[in-house]
ROSENU-829407 format. One record per residue: residue number from 1; residue in three letters; x, y, z of N, C-alpha, C in turn. Coordinates in nm, 4 decimals. Layout:
BEGIN
   nr  rest       n_X       n_Y       n_Z      ca_X      ca_Y      ca_Z       c_X       c_Y       c_Z
  NUM   Ala         X         Y         Z         X         Y         Z         X         Y         Z
...
This chain:
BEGIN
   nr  rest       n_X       n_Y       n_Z      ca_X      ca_Y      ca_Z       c_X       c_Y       c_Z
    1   Unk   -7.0830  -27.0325   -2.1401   -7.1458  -26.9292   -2.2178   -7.2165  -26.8294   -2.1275
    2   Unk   -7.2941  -26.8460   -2.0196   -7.3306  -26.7709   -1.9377   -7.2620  -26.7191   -1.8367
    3   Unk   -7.1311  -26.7853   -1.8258   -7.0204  -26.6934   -1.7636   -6.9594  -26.5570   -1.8323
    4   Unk   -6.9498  -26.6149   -2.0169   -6.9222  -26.4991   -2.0657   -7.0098  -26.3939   -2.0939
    5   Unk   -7.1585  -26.4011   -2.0627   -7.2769  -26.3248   -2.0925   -7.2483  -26.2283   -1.9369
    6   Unk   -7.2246  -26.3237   -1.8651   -7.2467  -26.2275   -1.7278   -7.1033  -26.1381   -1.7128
    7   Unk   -6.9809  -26.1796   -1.7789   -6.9034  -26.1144   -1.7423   -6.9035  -25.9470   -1.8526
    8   Unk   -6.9702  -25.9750   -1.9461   -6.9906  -25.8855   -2.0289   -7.1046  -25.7623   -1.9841
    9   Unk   -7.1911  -25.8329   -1.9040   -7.2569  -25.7228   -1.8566   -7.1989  -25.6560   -1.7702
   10   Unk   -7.1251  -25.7137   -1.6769   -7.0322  -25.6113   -1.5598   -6.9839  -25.5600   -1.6221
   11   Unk   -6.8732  -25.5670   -1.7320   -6.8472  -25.4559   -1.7955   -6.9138  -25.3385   -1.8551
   12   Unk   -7.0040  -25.3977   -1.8639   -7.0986  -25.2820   -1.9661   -7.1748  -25.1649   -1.8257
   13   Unk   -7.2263  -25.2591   -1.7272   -7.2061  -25.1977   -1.6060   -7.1144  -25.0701   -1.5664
   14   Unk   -6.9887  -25.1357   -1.5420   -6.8858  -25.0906   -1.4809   -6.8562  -24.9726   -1.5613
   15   Unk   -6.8410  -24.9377   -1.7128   -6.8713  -24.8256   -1.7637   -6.9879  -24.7341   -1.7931
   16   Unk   -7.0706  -24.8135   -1.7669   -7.2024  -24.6827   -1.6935   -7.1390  -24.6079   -1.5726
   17   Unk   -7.0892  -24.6651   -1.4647   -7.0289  -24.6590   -1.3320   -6.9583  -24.5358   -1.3467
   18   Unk   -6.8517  -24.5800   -1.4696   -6.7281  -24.4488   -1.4503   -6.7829  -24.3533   -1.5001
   19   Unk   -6.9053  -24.3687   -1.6540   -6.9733  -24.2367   -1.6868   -7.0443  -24.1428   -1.6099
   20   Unk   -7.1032  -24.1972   -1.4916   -7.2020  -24.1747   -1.4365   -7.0813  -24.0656   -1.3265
   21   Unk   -6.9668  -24.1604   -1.2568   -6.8662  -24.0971   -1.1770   -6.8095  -23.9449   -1.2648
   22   Unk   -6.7747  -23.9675   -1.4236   -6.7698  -23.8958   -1.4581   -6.8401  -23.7483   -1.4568
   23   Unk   -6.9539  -23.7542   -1.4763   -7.0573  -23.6296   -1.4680   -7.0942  -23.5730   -1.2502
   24   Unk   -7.0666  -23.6490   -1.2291   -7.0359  -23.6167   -1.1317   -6.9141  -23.5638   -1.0745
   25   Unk   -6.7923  -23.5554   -1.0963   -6.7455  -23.4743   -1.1030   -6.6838  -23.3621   -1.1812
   26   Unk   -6.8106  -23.2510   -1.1695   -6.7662  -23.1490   -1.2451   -6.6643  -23.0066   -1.2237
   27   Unk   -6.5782  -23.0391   -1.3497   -6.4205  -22.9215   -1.3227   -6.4728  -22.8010   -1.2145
   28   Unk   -6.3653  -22.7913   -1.1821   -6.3478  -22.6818   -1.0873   -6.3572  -22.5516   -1.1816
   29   Unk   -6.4187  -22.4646   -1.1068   -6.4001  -22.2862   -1.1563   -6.3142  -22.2229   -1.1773
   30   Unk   -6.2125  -22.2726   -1.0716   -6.1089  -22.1582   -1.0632   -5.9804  -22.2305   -1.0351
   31   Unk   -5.8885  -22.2405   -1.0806   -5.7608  -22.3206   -1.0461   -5.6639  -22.2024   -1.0782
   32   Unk   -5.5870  -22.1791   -0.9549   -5.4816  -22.0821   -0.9923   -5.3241  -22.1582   -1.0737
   33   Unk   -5.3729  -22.1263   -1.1676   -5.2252  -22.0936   -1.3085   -5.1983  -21.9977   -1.3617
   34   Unk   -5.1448  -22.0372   -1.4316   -5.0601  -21.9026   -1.4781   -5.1576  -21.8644   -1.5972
   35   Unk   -5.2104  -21.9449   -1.6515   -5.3005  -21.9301   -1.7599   -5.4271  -21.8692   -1.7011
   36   Unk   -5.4821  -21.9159   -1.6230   -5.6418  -21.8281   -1.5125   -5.6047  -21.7354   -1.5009
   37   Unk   -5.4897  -21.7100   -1.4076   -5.4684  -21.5799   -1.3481   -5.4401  -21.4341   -1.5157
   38   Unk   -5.4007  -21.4634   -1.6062   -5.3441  -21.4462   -1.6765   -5.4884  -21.3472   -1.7610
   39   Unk   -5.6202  -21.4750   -1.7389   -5.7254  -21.4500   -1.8025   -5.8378  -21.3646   -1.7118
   40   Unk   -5.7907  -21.4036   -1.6120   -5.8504  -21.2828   -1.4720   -5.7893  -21.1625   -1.4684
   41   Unk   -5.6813  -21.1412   -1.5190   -5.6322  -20.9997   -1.5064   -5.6782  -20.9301   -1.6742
   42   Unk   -5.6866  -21.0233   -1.7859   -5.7416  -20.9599   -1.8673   -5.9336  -20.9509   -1.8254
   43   Unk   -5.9433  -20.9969   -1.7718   -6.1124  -20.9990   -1.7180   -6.1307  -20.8522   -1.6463
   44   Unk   -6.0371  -20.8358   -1.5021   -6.0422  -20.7519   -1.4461   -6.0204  -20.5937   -1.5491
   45   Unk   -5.9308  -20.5839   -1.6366   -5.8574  -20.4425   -1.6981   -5.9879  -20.4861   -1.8065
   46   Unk   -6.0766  -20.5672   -1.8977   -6.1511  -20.5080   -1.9323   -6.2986  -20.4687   -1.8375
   47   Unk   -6.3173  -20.5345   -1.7708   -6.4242  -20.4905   -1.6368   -6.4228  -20.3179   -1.6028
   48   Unk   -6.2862  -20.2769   -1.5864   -6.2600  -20.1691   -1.5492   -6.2444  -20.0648   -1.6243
   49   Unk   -6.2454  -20.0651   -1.7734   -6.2504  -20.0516   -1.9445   -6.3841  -20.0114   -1.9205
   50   Unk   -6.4631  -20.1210   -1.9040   -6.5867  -20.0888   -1.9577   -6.6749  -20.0493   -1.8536
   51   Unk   -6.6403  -20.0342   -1.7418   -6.6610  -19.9328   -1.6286   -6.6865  -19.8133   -1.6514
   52   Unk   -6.5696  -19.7794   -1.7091   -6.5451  -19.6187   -1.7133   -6.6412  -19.6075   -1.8478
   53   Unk   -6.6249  -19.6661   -1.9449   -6.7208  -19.6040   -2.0793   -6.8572  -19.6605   -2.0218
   54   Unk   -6.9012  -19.7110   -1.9569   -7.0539  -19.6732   -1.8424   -7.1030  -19.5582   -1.8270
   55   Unk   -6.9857  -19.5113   -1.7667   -6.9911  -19.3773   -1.6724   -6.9830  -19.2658   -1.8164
   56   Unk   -6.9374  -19.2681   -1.9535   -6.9166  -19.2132   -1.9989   -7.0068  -19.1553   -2.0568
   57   Unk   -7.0845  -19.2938   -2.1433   -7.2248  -19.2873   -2.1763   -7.3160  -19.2410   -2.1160
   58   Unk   -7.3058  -19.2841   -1.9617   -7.4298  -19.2267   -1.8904   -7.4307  -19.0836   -1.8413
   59   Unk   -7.3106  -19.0467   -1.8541   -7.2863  -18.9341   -1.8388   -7.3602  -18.7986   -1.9614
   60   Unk   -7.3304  -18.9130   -2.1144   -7.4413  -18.7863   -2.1900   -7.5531  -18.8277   -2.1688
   61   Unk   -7.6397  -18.9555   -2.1551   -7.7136  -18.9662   -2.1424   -7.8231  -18.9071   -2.0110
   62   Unk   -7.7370  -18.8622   -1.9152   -7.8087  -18.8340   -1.8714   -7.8424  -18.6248   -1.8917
   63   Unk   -7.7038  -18.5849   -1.9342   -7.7156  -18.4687   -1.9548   -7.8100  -18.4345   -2.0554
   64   Unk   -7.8460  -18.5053   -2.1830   -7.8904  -18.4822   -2.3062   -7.9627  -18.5142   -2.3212
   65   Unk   -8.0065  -18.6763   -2.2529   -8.1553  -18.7341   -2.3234   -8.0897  -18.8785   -2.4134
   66   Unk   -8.2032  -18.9119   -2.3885   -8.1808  -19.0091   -2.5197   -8.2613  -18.9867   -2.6601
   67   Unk   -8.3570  -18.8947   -2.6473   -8.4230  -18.8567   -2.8043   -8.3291  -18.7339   -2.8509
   68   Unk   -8.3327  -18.7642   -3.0103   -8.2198  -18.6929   -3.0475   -8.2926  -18.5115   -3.0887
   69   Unk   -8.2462  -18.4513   -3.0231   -8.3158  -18.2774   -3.0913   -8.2423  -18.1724   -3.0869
   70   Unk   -8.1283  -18.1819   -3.1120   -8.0089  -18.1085   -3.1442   -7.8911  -18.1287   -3.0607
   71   Unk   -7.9563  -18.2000   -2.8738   -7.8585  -18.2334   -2.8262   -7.7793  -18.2910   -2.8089
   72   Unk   -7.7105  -18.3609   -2.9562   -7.5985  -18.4008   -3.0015   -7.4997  -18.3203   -3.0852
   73   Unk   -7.4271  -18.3752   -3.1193   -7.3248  -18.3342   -3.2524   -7.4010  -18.3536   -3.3894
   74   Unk   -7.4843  -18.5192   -3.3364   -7.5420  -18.5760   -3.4925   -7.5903  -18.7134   -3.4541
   75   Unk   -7.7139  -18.7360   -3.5288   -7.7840  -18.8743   -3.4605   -7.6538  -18.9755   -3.4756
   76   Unk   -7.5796  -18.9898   -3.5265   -7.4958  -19.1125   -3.5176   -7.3924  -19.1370   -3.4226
   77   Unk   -7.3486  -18.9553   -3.3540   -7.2966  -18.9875   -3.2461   -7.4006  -19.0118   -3.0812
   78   Unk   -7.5507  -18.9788   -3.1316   -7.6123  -19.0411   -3.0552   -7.5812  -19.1406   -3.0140
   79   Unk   -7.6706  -19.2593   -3.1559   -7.6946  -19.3646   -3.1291   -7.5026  -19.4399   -3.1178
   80   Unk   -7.4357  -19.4041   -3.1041   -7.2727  -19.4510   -3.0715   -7.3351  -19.4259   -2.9034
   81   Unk   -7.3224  -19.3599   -2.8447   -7.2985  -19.3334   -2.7193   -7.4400  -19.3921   -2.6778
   82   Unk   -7.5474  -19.4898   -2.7158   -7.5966  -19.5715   -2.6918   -7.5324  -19.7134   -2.6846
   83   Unk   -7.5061  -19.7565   -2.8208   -7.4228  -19.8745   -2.8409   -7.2617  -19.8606   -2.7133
   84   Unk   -7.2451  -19.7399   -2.7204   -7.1419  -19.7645   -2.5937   -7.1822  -19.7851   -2.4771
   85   Unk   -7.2751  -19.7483   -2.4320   -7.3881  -19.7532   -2.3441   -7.3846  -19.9408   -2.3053
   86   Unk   -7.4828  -19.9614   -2.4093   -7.4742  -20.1502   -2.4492   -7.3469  -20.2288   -2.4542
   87   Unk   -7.2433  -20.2076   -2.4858   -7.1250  -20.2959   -2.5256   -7.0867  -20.3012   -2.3906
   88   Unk   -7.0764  -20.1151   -2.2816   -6.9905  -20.1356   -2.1746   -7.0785  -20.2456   -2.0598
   89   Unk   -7.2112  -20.2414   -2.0363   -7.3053  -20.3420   -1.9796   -7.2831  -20.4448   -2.0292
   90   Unk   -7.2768  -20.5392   -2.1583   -7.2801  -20.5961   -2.2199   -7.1213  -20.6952   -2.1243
   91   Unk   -7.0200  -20.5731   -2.1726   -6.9263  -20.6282   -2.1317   -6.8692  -20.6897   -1.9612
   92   Unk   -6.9187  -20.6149   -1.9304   -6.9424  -20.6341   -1.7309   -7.0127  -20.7460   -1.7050
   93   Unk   -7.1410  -20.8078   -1.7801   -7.1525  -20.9201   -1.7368   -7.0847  -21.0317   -1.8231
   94   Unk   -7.0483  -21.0081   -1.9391   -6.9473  -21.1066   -2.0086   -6.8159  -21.1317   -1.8716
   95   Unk   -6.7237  -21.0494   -1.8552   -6.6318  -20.9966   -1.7539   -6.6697  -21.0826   -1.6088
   96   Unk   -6.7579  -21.0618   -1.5730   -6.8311  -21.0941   -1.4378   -6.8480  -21.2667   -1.4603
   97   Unk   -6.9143  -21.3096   -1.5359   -6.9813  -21.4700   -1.5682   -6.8127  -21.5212   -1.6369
   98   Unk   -6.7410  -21.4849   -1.6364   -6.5838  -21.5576   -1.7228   -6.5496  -21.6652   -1.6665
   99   Unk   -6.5865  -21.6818   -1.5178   -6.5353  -21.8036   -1.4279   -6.6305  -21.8934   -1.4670
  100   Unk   -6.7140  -21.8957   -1.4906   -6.8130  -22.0214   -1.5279   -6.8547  -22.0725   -1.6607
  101   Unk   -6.7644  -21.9633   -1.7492   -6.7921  -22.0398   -1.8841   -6.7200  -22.1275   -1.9478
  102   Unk   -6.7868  -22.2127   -2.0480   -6.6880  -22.2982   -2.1052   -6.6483  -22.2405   -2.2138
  103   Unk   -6.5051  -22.2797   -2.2309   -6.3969  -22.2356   -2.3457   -6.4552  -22.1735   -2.4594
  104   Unk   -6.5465  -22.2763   -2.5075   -6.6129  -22.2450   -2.6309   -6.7574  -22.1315   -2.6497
  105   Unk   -6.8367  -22.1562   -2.5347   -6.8786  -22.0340   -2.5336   -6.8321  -21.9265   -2.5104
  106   Unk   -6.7701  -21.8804   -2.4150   -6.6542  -21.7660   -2.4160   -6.5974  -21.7465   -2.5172
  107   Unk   -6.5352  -21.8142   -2.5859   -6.4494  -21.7450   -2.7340   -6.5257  -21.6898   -2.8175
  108   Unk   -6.6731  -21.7080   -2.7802   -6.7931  -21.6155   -2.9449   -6.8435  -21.5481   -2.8481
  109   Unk   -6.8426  -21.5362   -2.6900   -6.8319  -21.4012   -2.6503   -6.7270  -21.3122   -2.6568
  110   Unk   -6.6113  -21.3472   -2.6557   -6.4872  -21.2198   -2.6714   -6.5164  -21.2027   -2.8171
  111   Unk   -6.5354  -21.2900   -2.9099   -6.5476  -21.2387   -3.0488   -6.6688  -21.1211   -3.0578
  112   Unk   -6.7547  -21.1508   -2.9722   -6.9089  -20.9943   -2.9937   -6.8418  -20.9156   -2.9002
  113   Unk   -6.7566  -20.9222   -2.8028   -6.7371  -20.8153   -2.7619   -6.6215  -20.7460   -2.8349
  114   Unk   -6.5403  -20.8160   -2.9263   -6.4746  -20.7651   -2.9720   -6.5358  -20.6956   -3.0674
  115   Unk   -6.6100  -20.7324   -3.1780   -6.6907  -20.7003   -3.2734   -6.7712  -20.5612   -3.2047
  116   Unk   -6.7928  -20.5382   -3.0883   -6.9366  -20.4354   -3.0775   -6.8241  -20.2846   -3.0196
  117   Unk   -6.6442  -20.3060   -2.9640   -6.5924  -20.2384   -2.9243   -6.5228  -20.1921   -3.0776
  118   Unk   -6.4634  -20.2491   -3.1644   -6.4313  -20.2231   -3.2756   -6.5056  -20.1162   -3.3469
  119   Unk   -6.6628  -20.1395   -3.3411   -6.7795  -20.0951   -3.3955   -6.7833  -19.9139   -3.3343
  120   Unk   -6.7970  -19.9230   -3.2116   -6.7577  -19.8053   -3.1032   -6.6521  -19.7541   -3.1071
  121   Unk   -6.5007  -19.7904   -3.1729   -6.3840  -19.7027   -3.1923   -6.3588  -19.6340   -3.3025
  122   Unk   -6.4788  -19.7252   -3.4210   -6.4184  -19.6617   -3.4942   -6.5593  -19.5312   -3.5523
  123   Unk   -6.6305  -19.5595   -3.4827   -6.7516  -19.4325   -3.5283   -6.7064  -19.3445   -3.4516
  124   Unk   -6.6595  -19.3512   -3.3208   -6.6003  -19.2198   -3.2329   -6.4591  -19.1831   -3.3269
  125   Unk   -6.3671  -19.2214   -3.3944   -6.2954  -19.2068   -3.4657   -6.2988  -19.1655   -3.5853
  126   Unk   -6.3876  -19.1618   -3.6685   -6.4527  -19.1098   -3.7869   -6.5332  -19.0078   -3.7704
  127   Unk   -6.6126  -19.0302   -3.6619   -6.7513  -18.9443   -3.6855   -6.6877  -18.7858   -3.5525
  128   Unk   -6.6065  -18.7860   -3.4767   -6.5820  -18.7179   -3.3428   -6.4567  -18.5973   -3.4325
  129   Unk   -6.4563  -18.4850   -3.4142   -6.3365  -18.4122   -3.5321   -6.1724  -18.3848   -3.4057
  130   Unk   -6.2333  -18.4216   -3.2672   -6.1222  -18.4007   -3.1888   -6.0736  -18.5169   -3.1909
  131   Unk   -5.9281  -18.4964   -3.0891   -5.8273  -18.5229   -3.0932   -5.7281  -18.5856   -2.9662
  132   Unk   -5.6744  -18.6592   -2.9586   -5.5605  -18.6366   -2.7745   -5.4901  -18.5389   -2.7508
  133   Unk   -5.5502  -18.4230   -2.6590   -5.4151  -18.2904   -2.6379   -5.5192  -18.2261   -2.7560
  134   Unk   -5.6039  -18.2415   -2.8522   -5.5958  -18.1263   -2.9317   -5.7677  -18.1071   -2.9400
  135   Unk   -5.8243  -18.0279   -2.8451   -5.9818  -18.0240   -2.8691   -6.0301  -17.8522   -2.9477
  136   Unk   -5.9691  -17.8378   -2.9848   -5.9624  -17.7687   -3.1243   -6.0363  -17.8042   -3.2923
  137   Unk   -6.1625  -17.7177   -3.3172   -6.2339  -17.7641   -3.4548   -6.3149  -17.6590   -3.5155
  138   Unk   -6.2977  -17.6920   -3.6424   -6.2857  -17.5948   -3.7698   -6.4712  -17.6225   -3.7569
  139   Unk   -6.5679  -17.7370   -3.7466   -6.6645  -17.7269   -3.7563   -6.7740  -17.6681   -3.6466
  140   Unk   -6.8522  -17.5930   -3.7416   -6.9648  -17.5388   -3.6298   -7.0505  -17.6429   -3.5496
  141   Unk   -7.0674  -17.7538   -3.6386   -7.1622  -17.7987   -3.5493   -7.0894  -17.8726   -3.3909
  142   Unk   -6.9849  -17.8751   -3.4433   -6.8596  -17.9334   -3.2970   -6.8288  -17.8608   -3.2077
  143   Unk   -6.8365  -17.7048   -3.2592   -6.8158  -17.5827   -3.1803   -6.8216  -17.6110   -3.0328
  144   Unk   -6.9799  -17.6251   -3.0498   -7.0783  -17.5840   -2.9524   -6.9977  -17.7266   -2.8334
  145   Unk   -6.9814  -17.8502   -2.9007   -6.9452  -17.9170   -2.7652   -6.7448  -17.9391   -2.7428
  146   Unk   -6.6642  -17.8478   -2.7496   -6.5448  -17.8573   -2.7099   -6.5606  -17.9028   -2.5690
  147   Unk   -6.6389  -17.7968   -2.4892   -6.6263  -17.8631   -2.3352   -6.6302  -17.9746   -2.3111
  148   Unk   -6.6922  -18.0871   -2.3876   -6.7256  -18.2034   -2.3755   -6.5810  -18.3072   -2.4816
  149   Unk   -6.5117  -18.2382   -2.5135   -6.3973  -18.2817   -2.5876   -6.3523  -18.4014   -2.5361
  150   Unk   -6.2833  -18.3463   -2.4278   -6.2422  -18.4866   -2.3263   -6.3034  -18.6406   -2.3046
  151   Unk   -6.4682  -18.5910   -2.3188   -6.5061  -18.7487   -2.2865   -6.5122  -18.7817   -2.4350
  152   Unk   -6.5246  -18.7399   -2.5091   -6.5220  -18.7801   -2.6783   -6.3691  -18.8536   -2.6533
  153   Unk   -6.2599  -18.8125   -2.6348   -6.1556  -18.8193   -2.6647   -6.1375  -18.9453   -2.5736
  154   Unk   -6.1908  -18.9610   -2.4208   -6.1864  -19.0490   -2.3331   -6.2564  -19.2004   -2.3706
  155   Unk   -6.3730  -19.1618   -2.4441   -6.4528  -19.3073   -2.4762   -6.4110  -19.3421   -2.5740
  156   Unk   -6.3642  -19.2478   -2.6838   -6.2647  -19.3319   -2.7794   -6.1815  -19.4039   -2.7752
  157   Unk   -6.0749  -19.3686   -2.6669   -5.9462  -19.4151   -2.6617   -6.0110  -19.5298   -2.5483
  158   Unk   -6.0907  -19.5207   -2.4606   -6.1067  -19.6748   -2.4024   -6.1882  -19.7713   -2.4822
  159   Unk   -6.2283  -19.7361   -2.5776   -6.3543  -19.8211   -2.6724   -6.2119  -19.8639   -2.7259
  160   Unk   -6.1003  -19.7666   -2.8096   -5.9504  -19.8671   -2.8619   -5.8978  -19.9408   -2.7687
  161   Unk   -5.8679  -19.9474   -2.6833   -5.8268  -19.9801   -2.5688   -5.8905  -20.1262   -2.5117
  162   Unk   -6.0255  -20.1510   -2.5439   -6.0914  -20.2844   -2.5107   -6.0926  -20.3816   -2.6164
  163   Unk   -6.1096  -20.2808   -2.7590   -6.0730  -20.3464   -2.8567   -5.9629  -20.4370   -2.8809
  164   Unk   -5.8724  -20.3636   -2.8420   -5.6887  -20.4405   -2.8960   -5.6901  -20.5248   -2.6933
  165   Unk   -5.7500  -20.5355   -2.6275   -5.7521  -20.5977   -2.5202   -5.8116  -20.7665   -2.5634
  166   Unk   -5.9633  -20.7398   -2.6171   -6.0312  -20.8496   -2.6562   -5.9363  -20.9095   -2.7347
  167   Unk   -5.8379  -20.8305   -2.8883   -5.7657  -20.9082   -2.9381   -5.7131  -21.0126   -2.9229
  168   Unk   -5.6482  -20.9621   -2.8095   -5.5145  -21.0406   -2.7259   -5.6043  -21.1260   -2.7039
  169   Unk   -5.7117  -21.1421   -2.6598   -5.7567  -21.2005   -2.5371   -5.8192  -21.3751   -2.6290
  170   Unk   -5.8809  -21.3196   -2.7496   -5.9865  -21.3682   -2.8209   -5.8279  -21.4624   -2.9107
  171   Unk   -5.6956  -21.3888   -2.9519   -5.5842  -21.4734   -2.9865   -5.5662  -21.5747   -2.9514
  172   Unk   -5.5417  -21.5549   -2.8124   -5.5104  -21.6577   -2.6874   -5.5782  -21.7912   -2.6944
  173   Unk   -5.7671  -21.7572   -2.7004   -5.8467  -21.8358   -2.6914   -5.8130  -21.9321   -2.7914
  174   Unk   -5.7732  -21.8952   -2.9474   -5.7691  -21.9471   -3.0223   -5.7018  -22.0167   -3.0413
  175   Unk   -5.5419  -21.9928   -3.0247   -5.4351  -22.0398   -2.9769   -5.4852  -22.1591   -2.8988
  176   Unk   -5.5443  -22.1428   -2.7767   -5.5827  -22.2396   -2.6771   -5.6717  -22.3379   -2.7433
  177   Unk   -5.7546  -22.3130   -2.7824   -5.9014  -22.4250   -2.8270   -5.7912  -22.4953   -2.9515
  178   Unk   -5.7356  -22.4511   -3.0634   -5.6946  -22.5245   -3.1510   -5.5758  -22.6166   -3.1299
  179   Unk   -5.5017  -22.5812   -3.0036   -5.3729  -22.6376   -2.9894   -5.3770  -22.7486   -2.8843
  180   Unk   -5.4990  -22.6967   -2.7872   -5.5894  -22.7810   -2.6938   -5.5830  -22.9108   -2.6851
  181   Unk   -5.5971  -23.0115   -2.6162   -5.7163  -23.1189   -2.5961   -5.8041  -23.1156   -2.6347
  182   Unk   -5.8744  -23.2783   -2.6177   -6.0017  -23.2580   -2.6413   -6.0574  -23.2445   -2.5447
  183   Unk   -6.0065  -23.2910   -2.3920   -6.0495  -23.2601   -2.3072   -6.1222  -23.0945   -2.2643
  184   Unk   -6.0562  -23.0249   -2.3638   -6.0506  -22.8553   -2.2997   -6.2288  -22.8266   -2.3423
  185   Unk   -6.3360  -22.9157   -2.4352   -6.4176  -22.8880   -2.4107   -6.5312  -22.8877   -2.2631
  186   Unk   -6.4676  -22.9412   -2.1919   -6.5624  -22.9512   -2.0832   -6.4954  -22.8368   -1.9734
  187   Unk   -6.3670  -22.7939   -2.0327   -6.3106  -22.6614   -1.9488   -6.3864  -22.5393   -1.9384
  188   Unk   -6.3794  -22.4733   -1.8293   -6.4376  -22.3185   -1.8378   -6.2728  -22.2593   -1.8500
  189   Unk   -6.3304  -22.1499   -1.8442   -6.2306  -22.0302   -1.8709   -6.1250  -22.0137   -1.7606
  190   Unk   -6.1406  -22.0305   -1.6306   -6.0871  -21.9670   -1.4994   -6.0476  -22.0973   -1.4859
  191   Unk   -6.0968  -22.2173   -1.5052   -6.0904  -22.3430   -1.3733   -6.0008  -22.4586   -1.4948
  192   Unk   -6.0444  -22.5941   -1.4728   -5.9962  -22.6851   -1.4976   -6.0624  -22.7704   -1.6283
């Protein structure tokens, strides 16, 4: 009887042992597959997305101000070219931290970044009266900024552009987590 008491504790032991081995070794960051690499190049093209609508934002922001007193179109394309402001930062360190997250946190970050670029395409799309190729408008109060057509036309089309990117991206995830292991919870994004 005390043979089987003692052999029961080594076991009980011996799987502390492997748990313990377990947490000690934690997945790698970065493992080149086809799947990492796959998620690094969507990392990199939105990094570089939301680069440029940085530069876009800061670009009125710095010409105009951030309090609104005519030097807009209209407080809502203000506060847009704030929120673009936020989403493209927002997104650079989402972009930047991708190698170290796990699966599951990452997928309700591509979902807010998807959610906050959606938000940004479609107020520059509703609320902006130009066009691609066509900075041409019937309204006065738009008159006044044609010169500025281009970056209207530029932060739109990259605010669409990150949008239908995250899609793909946020698909994938889903695809991945549901079709997954169970193992894939202790996965990050880049690694193992």
């Amino acid at each position: 009887m005390s043979e089987h008491g003692e052999h029961h504790g080594e076991h009980h032991h011996d799987n502390f042992e492997e748990k313990v081995a377990a947490m000690d070794h934690q997945p790698k960051r970065f493992v080149p597959t086809g799947r990492s690499l796959l998620y690094l190049a969507l990392a990199a093209l939105c990094f570089g997305l939301a680069a440029g609508e940085v530069g876009i934002s800061s670009y009125f922001l710095q010409k105009y101000g951030n309090i609104f007193r005519n030097d807009y179109p209209s407080k809502i394309i203000k506060h847009n070219i704030g929120l673009t402001l936020f989403s493209g930062i927002y997104t650079l360190l989402v972009t930047l931290g991708a190698y170290a997250m796990p699966l599951y946190f990452f997928a309700f970050l591509l979902f807010s970044c998807w959610a906050f670029w959606l938000t940004v395409a479609i107020i520059y799309t509703v609320d902006t009266p130009f066009e691609a190729g066509s900075c041409g408008t019937s309204s006065a109060v738009w008159s006044r900024f044609t010169g500025q057509c281009k970056y209207y036309v530029g932060a739109e089309a990259l605010a669409w552009t990150l949008f239908s990117l995250f899609t793909i991206w946020f698909i994938l995830f889903v695809v991945e987590i549901s079709v997954g292991k169970r193992q894939n919870r202790r996965r990050t994004v880049l690694g193992e």
